[in-house]
C-alpha positions as CSV (number, residue, x, y, z in Angstrom):
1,X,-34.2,78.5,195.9
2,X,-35.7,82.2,196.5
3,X,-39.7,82.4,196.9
4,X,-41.5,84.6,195.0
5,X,-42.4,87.8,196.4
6,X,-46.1,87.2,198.1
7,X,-49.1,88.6,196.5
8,X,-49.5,92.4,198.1
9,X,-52.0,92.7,199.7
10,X,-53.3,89.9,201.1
11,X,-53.5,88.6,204.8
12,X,-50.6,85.7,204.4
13,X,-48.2,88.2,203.0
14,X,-48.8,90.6,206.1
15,X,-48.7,87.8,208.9
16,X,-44.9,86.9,206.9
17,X,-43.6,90.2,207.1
18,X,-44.9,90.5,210.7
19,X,-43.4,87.8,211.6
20,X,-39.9,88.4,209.6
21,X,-40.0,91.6,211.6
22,X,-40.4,89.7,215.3
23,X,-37.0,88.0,214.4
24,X,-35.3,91.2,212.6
25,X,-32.9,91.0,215.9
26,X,-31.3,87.3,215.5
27,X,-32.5,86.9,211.9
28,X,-31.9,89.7,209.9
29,X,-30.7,88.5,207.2
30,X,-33.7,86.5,206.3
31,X,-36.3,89.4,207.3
32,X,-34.5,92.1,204.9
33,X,-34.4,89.9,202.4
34,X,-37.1,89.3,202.4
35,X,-38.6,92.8,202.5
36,X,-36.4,93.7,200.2
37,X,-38.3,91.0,197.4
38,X,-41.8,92.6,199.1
39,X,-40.6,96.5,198.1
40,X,-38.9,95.4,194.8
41,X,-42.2,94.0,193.3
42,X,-44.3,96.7,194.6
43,X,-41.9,99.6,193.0
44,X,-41.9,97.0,189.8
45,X,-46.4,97.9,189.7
46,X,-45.4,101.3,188.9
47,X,-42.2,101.1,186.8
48,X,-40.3,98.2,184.7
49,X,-37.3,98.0,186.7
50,X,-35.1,96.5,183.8
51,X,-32.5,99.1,182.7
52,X,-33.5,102.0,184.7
53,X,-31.6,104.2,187.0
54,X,-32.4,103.1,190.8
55,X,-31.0,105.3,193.9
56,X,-31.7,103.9,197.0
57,X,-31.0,106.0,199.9
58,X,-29.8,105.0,203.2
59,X,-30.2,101.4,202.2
60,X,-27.9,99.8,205.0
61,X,-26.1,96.8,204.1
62,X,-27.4,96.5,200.6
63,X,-30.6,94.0,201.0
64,X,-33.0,96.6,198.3
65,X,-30.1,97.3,196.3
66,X,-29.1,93.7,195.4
67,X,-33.1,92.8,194.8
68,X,-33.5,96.3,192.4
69,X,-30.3,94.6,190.6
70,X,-32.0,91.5,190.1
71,X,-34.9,92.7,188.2
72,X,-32.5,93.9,185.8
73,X,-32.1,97.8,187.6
74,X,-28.6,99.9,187.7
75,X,-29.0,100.3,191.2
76,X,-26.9,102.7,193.5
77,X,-26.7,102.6,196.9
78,X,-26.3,105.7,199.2
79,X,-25.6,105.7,202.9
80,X,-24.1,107.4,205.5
81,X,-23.2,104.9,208.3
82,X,-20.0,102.7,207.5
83,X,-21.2,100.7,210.1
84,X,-24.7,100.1,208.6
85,X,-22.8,98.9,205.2
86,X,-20.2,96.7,207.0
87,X,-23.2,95.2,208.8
88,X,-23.1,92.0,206.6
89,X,-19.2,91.5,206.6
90,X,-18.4,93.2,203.9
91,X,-19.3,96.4,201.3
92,X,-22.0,96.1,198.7
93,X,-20.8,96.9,195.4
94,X,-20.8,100.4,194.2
95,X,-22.3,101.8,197.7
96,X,-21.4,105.3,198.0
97,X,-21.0,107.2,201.1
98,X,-23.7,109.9,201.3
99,X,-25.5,111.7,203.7
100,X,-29.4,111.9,202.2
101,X,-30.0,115.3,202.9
102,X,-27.1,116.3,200.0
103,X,-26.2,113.6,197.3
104,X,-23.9,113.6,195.1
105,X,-25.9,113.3,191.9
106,X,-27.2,115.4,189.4
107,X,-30.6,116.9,189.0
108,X,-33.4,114.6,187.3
109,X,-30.9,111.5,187.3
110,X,-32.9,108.8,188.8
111,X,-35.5,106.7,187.2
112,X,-36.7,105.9,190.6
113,X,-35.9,107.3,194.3
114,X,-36.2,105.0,196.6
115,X,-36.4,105.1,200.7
116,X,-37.6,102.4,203.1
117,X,-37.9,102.9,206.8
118,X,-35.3,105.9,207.0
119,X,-37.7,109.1,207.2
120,X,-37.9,108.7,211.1
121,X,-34.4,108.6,211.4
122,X,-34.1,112.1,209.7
123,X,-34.0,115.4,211.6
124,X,-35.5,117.3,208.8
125,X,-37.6,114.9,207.1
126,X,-39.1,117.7,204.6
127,X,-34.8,118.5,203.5
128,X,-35.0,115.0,203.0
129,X,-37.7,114.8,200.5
130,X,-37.0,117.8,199.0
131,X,-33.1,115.6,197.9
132,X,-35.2,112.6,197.1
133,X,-37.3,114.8,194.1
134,X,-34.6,116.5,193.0
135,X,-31.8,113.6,191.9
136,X,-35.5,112.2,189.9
137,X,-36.1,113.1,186.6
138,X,-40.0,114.6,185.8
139,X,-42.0,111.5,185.8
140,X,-39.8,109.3,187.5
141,X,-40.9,107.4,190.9
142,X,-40.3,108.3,194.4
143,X,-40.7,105.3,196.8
144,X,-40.6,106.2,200.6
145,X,-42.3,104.4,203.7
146,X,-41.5,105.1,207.2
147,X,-42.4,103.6,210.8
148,X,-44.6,106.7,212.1
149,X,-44.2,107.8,216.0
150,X,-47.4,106.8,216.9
151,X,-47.6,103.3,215.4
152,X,-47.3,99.8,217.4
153,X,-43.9,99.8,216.0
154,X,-43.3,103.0,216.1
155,X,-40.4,103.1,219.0
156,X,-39.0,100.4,216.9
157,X,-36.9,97.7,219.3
158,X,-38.2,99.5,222.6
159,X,-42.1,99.1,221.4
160,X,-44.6,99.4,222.0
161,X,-43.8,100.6,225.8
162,X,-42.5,104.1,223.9
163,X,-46.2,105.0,224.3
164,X,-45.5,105.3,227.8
165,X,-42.5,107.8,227.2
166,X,-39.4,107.1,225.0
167,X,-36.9,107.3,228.1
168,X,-38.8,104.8,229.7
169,X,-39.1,102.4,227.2
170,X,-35.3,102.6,226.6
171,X,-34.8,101.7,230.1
172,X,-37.1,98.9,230.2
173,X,-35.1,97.8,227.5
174,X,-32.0,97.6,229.0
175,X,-33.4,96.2,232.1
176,X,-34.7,93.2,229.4
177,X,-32.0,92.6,227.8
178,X,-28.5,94.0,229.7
179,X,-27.6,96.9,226.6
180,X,-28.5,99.7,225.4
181,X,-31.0,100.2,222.6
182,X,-29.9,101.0,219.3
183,X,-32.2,103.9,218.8
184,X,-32.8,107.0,221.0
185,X,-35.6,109.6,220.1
186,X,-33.6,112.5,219.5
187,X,-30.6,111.5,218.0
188,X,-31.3,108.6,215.3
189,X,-35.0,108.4,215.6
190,X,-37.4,111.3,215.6
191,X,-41.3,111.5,216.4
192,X,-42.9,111.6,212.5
193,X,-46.5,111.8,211.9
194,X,-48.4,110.9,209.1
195,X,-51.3,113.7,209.5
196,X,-48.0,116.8,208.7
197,X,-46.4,114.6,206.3
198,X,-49.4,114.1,204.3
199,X,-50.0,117.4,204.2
200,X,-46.9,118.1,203.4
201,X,-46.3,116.2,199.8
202,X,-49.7,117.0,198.9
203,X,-48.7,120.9,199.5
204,X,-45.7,120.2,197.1
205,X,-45.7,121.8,193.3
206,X,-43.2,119.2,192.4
207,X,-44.4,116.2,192.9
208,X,-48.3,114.3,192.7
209,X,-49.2,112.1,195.1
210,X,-50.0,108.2,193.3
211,X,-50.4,106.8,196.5
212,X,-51.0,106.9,200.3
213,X,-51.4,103.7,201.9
214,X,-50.3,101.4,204.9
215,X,-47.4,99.6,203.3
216,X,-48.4,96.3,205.4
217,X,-52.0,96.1,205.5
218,X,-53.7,93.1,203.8
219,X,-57.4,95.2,203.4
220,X,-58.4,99.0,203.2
221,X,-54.7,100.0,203.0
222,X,-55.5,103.2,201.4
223,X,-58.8,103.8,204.0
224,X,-56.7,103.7,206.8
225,X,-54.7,106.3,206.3
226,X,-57.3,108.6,205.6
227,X,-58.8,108.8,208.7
228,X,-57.2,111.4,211.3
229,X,-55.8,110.1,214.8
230,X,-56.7,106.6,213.9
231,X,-53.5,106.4,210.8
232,X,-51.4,107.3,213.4
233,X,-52.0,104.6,215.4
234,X,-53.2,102.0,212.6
235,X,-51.5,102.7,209.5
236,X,-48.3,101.3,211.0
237,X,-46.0,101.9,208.0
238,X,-46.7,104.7,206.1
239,X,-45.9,103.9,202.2
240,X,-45.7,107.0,199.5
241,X,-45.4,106.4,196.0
242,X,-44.7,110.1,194.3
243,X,-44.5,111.1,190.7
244,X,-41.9,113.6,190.0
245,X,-43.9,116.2,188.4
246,X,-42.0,117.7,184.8
């Protein structure tokens, strides 16, 4: 039987993410499905997910797609790594092949936009956004959160040794564990800060900002982030919630 997504926030629903995301590696099935419940309920706050338009980009294997379907959403998936969809032995329904910076959608034709944890795997994160307002309609939602350089978890499997220098914290990593790490700073994971990118949505004519917070916080998740040099270490997760503006 599913759980119920956990109250957000409070401290038991961060410790369970935190620890969903220590076993990501041999159980990821279990930790994306379950953020996947966490993300669905806190887009569902902002916007009754029943019969709307939902376009999740670069949603991997299919985890946030599935969930936005079972609240009743027409949920689309795009991504651009066949290996990424495959991951879970087989296709999710209806994904499309798509790179985020250029999708194949009309203007205004999501409900909601939706993006978890792909921003710092995007070259041009700013293209990136500018894709995600455009395929939303003028009031519709735009749901992005991203792992920020400077966070704990911010060189991802090779953390958090990537404060001493990415290449070394790769090869720590392979001296750990006998392979390669997935991700290397340059090529599918780039150095994103929270200061620039709040600057930059704010700086925006096309969007208003509804929320800045630290997506896993259990207290003062807005506080954090407003505090320069210590969101980029504290924050962690960096969660946006954008109105399109009309």
């Amino acid at each position: 039987m599913r759980q119920p997504a956990l109250k957000d926030p409070s401290i038991r629903r961060s410790i369970t993410l935190f620890r969903a995301f220590l076993s990501e590696q041999t159980e990821p099935e279990r930790c994306y499905d379950l953020l996947a419940r966490d993300a669905a309920a806190q887009v569902a706050r902002y916007v009754p997910l029943a019969g709307r338009v939902v376009v999740d980009v670069g949603g991997g294997s299919g985890h946030f797609t599935e969930e936005f379907r079972r609240h009743g959403a027409h949920c689309y998936l795009f991504e651009p790594d066949l290996r990424e969809l495959a991951a879970r032995g087989r296709t999710p329904d209806g994904a499309v092949v798509a790179d985020g910076y250029l999708l194949p959608l009309a203007d205004g034709t999501a409900d909601v936009c939706f993006s978890s944890n792909v921003l710092e795997h995007v070259a041009d994160p700013q293209t990136f956004l500018s894709e995600m307002v455009r395929v939303t309609r003028p009031g519709g939602l735009i749901y992005v959160s991203f792992t920020n350089w400077l966070s704990p978890w911010g060189g991802h499997e090779t953390a958090p040794w990537h404060y001493l220098g990415a290449e070394r914290a790769r090869e720590r990593y392979r001296r750990r564990t006998g392979r390669s790490a997935k991700h290397t700073v340059g090529e599918n994971l780039f150095r994103i800060h929270i200061g620039p990118t709040l600057r930059h949505v704010r700086g925006r004519e096309d969007v208003s900002v509804v929320s800045a917070r630290s997506r896993y916080w259990p207290f003062l998740a807005d506080a954090v982030t407003r505090v320069p040099g210590l969101r980029e270490v504290a924050t962690w997760n960096l969660l946006l919630i954008l109105r399109r503006r009309p």
